[in-house]
Structure formats: C-alpha cells, structure tokens
PyMOL Python script that loads the backbone (N, CA, C, O; Angstrom):
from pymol import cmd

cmd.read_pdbstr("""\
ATOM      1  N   UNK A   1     -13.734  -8.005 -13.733  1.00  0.00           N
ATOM      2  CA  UNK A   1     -14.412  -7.416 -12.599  1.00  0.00           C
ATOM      3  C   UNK A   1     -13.906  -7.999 -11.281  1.00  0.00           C
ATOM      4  O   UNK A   1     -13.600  -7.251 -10.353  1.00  0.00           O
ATOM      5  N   UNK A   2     -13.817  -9.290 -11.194  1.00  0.00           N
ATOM      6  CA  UNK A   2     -13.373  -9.538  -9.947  1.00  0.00           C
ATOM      7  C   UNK A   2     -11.859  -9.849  -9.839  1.00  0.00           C
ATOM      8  O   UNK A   2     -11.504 -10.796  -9.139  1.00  0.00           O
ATOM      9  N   UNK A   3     -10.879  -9.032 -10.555  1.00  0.00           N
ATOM     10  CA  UNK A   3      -9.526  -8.580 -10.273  1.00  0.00           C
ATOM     11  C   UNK A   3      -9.316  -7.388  -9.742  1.00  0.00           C
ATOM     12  O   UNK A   3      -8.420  -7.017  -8.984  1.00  0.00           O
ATOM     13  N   UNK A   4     -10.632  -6.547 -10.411  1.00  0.00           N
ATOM     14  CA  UNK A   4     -10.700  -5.729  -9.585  1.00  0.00           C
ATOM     15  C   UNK A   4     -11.347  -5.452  -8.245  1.00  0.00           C
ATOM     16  O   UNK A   4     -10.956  -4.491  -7.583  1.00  0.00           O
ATOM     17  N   UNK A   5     -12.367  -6.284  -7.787  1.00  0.00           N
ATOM     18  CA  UNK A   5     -12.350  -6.679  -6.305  1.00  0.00           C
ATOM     19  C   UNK A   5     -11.137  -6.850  -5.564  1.00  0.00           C
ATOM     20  O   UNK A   5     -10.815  -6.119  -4.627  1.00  0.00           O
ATOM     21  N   UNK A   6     -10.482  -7.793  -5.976  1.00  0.00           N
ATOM     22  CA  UNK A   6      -9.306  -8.058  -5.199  1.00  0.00           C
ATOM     23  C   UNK A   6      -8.472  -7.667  -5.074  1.00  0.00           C
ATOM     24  O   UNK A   6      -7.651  -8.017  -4.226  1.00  0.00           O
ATOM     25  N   UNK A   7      -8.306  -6.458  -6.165  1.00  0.00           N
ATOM     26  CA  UNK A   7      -7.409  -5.327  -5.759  1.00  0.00           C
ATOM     27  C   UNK A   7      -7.621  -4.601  -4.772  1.00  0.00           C
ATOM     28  O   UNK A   7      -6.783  -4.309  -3.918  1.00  0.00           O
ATOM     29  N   UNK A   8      -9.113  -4.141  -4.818  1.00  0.00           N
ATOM     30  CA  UNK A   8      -9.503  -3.023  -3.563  1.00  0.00           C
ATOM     31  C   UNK A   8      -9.753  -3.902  -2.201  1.00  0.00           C
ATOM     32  O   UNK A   8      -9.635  -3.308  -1.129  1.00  0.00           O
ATOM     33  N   UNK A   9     -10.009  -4.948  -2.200  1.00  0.00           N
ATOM     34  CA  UNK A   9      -9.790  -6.128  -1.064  1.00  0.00           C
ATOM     35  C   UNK A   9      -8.084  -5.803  -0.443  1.00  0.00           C
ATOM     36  O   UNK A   9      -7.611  -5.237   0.543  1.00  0.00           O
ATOM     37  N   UNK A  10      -7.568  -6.486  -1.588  1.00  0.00           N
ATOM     38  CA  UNK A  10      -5.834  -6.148  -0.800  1.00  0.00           C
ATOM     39  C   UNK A  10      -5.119  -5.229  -1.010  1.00  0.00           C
ATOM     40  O   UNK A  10      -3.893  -5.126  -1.036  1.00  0.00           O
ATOM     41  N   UNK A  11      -6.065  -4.417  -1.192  1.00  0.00           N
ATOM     42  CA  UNK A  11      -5.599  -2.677  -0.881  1.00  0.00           C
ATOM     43  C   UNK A  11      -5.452  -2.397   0.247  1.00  0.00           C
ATOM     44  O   UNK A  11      -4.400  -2.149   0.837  1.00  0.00           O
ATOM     45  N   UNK A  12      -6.694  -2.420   0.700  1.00  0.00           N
ATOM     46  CA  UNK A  12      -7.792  -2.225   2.166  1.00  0.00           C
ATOM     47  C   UNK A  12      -7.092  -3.317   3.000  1.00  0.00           C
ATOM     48  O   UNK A  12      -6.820  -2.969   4.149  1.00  0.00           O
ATOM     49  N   UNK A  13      -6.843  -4.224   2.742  1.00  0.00           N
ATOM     50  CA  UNK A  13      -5.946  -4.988   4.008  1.00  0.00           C
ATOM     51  C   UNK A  13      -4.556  -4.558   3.949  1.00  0.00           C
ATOM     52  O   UNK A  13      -3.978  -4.731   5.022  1.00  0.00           O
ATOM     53  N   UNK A  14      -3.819  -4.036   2.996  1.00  0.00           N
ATOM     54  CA  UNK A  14      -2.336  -3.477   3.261  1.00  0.00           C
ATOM     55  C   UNK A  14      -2.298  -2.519   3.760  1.00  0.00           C
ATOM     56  O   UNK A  14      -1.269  -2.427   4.429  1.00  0.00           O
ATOM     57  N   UNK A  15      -3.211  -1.258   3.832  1.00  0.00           N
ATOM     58  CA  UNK A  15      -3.310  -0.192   4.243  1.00  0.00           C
ATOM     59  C   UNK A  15      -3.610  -0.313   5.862  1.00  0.00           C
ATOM     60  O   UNK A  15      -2.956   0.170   6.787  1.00  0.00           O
ATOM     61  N   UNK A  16      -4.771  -1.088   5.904  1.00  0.00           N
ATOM     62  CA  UNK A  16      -5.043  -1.359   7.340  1.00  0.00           C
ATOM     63  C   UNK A  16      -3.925  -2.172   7.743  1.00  0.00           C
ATOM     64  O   UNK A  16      -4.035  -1.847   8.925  1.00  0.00           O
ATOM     65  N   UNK A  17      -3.045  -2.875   7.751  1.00  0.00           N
ATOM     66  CA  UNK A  17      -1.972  -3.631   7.802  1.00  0.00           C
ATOM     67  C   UNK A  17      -1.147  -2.283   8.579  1.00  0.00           C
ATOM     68  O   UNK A  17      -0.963  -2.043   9.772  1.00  0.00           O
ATOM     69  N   UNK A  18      -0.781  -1.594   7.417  1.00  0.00           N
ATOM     70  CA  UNK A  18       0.268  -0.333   7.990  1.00  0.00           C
ATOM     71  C   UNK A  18       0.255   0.083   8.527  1.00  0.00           C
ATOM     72  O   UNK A  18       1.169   0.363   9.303  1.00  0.00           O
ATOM     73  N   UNK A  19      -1.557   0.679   8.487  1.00  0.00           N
ATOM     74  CA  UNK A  19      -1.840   1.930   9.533  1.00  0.00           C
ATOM     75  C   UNK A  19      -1.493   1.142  11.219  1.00  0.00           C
ATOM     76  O   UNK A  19      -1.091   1.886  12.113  1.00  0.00           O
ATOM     77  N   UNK A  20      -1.664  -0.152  11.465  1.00  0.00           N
ATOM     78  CA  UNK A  20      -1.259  -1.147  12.406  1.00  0.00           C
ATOM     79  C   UNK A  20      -0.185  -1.124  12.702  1.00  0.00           C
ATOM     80  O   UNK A  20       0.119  -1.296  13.882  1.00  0.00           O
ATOM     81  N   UNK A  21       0.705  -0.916  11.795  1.00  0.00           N
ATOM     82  CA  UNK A  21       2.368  -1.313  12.143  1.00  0.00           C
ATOM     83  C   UNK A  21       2.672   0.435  12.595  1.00  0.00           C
ATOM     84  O   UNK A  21       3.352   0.617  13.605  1.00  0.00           O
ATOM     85  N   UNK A  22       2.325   1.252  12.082  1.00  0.00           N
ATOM     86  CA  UNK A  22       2.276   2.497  12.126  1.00  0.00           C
ATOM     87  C   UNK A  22       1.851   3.193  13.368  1.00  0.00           C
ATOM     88  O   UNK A  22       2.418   4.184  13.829  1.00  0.00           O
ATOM     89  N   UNK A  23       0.812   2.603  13.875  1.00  0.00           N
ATOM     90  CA  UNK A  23      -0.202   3.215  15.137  1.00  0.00           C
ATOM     91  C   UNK A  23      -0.647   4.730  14.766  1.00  0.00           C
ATOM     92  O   UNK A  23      -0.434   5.763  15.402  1.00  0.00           O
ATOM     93  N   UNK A  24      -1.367   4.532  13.475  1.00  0.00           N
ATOM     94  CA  UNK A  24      -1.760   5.581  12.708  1.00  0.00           C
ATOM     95  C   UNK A  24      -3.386   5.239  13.227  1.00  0.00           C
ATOM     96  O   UNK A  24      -3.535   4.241  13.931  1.00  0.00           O
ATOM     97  N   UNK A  25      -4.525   6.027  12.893  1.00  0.00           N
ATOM     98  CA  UNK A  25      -6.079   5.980  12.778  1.00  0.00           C
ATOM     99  C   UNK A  25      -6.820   6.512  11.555  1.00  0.00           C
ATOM    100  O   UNK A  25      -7.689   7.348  11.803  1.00  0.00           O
ATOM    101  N   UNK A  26      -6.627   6.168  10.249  1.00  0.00           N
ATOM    102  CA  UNK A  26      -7.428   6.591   9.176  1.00  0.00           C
ATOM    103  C   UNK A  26      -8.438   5.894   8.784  1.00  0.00           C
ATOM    104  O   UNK A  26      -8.679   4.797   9.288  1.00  0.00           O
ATOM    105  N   UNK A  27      -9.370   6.561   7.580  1.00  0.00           N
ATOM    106  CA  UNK A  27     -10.513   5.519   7.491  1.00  0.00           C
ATOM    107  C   UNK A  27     -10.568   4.598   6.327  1.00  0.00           C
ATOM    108  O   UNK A  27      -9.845   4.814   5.355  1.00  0.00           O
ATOM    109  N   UNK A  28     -11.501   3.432   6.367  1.00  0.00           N
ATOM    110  CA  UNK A  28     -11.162   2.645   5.670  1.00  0.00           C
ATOM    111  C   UNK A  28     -10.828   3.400   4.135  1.00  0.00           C
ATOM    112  O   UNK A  28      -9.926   2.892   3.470  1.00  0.00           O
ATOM    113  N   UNK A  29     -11.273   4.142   3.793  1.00  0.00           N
ATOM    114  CA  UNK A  29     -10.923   4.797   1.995  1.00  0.00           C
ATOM    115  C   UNK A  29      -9.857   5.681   2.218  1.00  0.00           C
ATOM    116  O   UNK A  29      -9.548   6.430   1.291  1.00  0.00           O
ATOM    117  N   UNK A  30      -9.103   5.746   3.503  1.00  0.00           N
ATOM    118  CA  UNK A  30      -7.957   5.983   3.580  1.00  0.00           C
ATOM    119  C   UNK A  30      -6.788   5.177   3.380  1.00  0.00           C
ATOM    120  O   UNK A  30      -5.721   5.555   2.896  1.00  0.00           O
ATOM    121  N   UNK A  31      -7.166   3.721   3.911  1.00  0.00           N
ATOM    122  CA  UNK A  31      -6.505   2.494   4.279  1.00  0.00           C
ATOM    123  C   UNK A  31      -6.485   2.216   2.708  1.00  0.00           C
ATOM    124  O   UNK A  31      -5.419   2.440   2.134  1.00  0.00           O
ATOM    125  N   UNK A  32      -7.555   1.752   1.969  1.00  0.00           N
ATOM    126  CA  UNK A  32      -7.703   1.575   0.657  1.00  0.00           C
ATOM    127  C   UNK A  32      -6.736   1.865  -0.279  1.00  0.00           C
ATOM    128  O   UNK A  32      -5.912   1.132  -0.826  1.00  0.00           O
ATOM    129  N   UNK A  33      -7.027   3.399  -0.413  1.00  0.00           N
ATOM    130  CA  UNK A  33      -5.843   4.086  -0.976  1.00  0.00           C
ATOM    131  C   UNK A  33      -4.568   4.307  -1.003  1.00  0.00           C
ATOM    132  O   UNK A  33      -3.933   4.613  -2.012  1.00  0.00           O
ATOM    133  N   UNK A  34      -4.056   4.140   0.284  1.00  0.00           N
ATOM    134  CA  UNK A  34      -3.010   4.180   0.767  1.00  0.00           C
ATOM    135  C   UNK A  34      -2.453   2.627  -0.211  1.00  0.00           C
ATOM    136  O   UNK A  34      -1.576   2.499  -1.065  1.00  0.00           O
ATOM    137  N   UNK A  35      -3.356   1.702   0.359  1.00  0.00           N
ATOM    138  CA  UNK A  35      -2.397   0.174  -0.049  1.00  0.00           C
ATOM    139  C   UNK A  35      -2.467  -0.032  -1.354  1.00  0.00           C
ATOM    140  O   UNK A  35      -1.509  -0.514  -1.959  1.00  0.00           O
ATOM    141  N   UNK A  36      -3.823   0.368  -2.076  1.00  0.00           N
ATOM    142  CA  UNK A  36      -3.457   0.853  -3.603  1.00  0.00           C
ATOM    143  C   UNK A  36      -2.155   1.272  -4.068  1.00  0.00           C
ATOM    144  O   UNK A  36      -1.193   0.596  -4.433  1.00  0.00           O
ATOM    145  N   UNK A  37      -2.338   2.676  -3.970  1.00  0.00           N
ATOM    146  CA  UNK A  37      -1.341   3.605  -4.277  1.00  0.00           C
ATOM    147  C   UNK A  37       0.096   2.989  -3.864  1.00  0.00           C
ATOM    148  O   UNK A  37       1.015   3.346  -4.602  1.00  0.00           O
ATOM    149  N   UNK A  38       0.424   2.151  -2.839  1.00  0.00           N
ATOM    150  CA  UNK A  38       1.689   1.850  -2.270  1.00  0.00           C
ATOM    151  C   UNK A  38       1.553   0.638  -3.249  1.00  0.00           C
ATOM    152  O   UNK A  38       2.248   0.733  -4.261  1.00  0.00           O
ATOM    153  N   UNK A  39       1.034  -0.116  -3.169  1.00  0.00           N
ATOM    154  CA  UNK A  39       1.260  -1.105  -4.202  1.00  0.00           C
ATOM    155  C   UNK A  39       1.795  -1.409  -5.578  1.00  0.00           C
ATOM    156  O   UNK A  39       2.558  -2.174  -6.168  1.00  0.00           O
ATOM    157  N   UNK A  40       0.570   0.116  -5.864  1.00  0.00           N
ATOM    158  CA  UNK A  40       1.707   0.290  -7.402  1.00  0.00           C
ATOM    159  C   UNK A  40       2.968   0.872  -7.430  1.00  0.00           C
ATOM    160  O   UNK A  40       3.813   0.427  -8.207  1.00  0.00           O
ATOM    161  N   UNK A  41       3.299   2.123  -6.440  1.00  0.00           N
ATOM    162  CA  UNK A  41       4.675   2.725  -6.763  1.00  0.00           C
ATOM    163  C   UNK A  41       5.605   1.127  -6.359  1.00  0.00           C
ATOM    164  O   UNK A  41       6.486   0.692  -7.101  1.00  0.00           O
ATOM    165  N   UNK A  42       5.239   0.546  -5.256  1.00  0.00           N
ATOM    166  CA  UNK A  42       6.112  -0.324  -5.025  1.00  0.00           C
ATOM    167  C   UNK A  42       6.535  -1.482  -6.080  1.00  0.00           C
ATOM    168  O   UNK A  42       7.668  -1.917  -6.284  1.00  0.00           O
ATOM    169  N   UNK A  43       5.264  -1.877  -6.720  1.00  0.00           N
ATOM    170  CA  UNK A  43       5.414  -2.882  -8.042  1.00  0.00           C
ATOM    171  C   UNK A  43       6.174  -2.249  -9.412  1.00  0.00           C
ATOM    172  O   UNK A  43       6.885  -2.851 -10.217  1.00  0.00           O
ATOM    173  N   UNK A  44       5.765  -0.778  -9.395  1.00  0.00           N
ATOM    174  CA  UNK A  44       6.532  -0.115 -10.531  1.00  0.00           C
ATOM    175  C   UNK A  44       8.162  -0.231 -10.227  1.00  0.00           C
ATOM    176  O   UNK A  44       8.806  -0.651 -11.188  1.00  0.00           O
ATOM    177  N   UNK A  45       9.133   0.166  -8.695  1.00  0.00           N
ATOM    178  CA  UNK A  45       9.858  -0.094  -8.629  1.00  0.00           C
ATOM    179  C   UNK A  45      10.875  -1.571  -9.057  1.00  0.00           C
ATOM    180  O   UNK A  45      12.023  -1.764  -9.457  1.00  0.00           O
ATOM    181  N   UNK A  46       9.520  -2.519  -8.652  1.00  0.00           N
ATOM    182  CA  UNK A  46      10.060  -3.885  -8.604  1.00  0.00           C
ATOM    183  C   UNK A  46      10.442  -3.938 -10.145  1.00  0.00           C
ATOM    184  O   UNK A  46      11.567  -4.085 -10.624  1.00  0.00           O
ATOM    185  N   UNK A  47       9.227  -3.781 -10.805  1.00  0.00           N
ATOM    186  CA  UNK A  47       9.209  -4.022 -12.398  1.00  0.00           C
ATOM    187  C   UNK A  47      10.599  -2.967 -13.004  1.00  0.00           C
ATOM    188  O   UNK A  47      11.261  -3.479 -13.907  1.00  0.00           O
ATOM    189  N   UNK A  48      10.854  -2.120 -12.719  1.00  0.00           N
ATOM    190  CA  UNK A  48      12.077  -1.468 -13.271  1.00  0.00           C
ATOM    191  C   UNK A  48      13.055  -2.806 -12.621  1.00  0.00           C
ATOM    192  O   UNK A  48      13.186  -3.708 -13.448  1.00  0.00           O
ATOM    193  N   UNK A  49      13.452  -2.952 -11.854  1.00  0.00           N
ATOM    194  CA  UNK A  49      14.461  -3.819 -11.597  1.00  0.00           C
ATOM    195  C   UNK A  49      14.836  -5.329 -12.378  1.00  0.00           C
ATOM    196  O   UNK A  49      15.747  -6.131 -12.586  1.00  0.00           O
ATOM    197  N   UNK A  50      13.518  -5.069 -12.610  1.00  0.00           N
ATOM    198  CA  UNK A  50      13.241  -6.849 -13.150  1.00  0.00           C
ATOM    199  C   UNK A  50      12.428  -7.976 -12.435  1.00  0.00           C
ATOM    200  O   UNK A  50      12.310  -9.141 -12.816  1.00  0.00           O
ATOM    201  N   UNK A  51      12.049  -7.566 -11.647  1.00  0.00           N
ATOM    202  CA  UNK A  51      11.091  -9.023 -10.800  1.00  0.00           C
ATOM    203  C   UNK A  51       9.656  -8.594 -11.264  1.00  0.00           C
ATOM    204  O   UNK A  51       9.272  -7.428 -11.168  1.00  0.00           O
ATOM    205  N   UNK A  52       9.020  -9.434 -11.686  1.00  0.00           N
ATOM    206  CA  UNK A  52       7.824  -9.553 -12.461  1.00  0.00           C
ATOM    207  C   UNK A  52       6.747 -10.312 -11.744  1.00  0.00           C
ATOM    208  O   UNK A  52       6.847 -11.391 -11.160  1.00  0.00           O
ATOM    209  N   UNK A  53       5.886  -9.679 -11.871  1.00  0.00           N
ATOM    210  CA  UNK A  53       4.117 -10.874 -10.746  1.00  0.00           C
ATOM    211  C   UNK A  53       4.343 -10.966  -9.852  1.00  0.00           C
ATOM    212  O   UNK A  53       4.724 -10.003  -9.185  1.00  0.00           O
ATOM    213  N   UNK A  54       4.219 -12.232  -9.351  1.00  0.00           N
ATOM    214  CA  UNK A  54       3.290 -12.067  -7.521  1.00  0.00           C
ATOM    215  C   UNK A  54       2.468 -12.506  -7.283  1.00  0.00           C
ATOM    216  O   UNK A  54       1.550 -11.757  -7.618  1.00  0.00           O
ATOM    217  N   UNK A  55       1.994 -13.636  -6.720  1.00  0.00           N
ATOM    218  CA  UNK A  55       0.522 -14.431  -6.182  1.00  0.00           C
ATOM    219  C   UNK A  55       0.198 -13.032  -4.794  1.00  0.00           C
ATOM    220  O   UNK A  55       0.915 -12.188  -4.256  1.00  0.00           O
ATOM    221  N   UNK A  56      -1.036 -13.369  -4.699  1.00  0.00           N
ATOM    222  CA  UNK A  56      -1.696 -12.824  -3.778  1.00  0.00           C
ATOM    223  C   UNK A  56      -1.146 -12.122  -2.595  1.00  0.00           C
ATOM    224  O   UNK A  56      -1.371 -10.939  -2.343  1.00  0.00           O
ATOM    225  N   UNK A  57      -0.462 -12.865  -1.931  1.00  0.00           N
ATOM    226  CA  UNK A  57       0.763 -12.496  -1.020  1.00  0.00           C
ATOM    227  C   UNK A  57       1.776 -11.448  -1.195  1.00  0.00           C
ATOM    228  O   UNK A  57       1.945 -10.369  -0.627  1.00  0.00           O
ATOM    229  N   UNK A  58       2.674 -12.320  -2.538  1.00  0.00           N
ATOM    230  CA  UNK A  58       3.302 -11.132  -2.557  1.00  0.00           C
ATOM    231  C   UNK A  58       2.948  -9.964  -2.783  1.00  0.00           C
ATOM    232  O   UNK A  58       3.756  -9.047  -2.638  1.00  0.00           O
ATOM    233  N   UNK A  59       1.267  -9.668  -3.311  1.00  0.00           N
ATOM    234  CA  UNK A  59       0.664  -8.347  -3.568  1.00  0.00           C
ATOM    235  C   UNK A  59       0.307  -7.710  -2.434  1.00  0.00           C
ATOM    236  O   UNK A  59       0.615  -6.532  -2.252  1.00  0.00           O
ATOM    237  N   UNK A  60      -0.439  -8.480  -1.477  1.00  0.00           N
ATOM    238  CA  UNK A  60      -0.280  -7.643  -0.289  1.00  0.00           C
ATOM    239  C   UNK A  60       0.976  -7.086   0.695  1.00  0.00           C
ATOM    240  O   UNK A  60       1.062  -6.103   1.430  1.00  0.00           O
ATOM    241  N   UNK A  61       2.082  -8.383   0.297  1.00  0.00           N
ATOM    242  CA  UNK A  61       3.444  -7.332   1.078  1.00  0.00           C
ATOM    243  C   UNK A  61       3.429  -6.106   0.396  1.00  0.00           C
ATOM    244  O   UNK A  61       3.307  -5.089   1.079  1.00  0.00           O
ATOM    245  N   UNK A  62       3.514  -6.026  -0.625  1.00  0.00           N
ATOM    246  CA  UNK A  62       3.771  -4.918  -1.502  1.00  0.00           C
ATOM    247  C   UNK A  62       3.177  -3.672  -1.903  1.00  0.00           C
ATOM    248  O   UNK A  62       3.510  -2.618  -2.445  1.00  0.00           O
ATOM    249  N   UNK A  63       2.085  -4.266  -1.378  1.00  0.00           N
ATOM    250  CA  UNK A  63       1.072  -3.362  -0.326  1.00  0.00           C
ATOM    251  C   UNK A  63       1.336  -2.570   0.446  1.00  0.00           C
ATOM    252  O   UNK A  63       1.305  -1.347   0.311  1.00  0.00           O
ATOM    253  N   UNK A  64       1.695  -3.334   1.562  1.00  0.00           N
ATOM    254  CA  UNK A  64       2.092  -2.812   2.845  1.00  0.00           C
ATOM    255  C   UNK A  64       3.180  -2.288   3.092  1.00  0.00           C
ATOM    256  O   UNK A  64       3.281  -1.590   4.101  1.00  0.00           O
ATOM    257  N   UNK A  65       4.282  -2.490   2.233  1.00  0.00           N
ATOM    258  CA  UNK A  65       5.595  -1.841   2.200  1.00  0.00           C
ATOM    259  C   UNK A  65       5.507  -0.685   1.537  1.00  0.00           C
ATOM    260  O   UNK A  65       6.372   0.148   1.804  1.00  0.00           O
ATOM    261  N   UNK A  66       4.673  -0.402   0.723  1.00  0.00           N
ATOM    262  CA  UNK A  66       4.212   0.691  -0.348  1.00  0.00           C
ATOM    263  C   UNK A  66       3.455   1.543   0.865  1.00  0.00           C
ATOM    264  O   UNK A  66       4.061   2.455   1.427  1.00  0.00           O
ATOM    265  N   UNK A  67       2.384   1.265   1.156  1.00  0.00           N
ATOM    266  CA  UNK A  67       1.409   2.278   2.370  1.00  0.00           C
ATOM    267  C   UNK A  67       2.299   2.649   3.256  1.00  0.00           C
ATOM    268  O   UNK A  67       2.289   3.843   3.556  1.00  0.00           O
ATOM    269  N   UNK A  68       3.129   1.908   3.803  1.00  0.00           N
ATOM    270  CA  UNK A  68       4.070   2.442   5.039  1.00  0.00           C
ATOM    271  C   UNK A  68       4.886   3.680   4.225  1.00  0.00           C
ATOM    272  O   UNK A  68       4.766   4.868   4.523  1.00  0.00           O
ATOM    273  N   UNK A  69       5.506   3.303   3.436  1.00  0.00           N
ATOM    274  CA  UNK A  69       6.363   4.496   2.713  1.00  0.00           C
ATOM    275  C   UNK A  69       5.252   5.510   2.572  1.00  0.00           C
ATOM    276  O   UNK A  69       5.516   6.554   3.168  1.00  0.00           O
ATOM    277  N   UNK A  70       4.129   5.502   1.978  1.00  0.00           N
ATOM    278  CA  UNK A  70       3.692   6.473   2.136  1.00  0.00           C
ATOM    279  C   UNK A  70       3.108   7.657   3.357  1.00  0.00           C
ATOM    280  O   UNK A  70       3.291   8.874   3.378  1.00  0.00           O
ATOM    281  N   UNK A  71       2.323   6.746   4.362  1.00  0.00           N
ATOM    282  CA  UNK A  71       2.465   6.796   5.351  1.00  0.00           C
ATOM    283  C   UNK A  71       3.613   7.784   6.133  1.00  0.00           C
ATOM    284  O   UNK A  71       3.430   8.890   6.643  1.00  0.00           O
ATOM    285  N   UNK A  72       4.879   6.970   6.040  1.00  0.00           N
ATOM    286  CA  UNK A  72       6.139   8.027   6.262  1.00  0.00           C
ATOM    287  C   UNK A  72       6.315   8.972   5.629  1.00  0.00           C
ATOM    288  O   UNK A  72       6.487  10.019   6.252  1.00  0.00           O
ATOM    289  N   UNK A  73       6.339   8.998   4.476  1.00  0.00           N
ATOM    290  CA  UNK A  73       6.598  10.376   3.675  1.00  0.00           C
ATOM    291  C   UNK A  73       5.134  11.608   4.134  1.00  0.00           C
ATOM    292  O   UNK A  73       5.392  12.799   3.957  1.00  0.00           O
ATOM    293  N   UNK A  74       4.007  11.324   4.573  1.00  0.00           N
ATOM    294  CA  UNK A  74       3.026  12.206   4.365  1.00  0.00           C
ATOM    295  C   UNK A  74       3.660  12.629   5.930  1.00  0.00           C
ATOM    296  O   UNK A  74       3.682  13.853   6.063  1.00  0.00           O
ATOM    297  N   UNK A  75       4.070  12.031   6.884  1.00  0.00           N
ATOM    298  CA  UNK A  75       3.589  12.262   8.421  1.00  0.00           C
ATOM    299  C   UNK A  75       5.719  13.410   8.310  1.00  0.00           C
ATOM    300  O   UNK A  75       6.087  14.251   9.130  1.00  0.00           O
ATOM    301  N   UNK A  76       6.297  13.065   7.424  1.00  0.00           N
ATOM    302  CA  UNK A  76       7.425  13.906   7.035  1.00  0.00           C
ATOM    303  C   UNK A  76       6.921  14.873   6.603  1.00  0.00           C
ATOM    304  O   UNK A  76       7.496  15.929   6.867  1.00  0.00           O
ATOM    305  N   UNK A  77       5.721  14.932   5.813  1.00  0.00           N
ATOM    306  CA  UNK A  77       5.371  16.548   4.887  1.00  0.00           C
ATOM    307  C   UNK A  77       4.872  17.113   5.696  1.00  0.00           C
ATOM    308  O   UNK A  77       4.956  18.325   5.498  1.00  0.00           O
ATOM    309  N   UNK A  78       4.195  16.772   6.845  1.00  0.00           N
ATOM    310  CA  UNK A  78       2.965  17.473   7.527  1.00  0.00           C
ATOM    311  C   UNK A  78       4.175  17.581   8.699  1.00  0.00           C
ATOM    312  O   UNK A  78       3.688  18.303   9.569  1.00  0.00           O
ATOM    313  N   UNK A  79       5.274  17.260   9.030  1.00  0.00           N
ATOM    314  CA  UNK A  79       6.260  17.899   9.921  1.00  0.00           C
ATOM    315  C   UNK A  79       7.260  18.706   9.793  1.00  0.00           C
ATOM    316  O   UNK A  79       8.011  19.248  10.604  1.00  0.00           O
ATOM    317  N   UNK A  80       7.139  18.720   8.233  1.00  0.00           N
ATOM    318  CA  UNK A  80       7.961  20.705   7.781  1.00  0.00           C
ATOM    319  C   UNK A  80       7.226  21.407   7.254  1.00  0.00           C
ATOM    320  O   UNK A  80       7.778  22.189   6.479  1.00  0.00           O
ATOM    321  N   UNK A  81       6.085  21.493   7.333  1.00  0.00           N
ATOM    322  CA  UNK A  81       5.257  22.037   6.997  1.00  0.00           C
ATOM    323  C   UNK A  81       4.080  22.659   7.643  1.00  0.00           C
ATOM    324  O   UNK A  81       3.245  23.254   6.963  1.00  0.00           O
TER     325      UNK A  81
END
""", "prot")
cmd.dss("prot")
cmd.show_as("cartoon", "prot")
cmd.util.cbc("prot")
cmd.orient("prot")
C-alpha cells in the first residue's frame, strides 16, 4: 500500500515538475497522470536497454522526462489536428 502512495506522490510531483518546465496549466489528476504514465513508458524504455531500478530520484527524473514527452507529443496532436 504505501508503494503505492509513493507512486502517486512522485507522479504528481513529475508531472507538476513538467507542466513547470513546460509553462503548461493542468490539474493536479492531470499532473498525476501525466508523471505516472511518463514514468512507465520511460522505465519500460530504460528496462529494454538494460538499466534496471532507481531510488526515489531516479523515479522522479523519469518522471519528468516521461510527462514532458508526453506533454510534447499531446500539444503536437492537438497542432495537426
């Protein structure tokens, strides 16, 4: 139970992280999701490569590098579209 706190904890701070680096305005279960969702495509990448785990930190970069990509790709869909 409380791994999963701290997932949605440093979800919600990678997302809000991005939307920052971004100068985006979504809401927090936007922010959430976003650093979720970026987290895993980004960890799935890592894990194909071979780099494995991550203390806390590195989960929130990975976070935030994940939300930004997404971030970019949505604000790309909603501009050919």
């Amino acid at each position: 139970m409380l791994g999963f706190i701290v997932w949605i904890v440093v979800g919600g701070v990678a997302g809000f992280i991005a939307e920052r680096l971004l100068g985006e305005d979504h809401t927090i279960v936007m922010n959430v999701g976003l650093g979720i969702a970026g987290s895993i495509v980004v960890n799935a990448l890592l894990w194909l490569l071979g780099y494995s785990g991550g203390n806390l930190l590195g989960q929130l970069v990975t976070g935030v590098v994940g939300a930004i990509a997404l971030v970019l790709g949505y604000r790309e869909y909603k501009r050919r579209s």
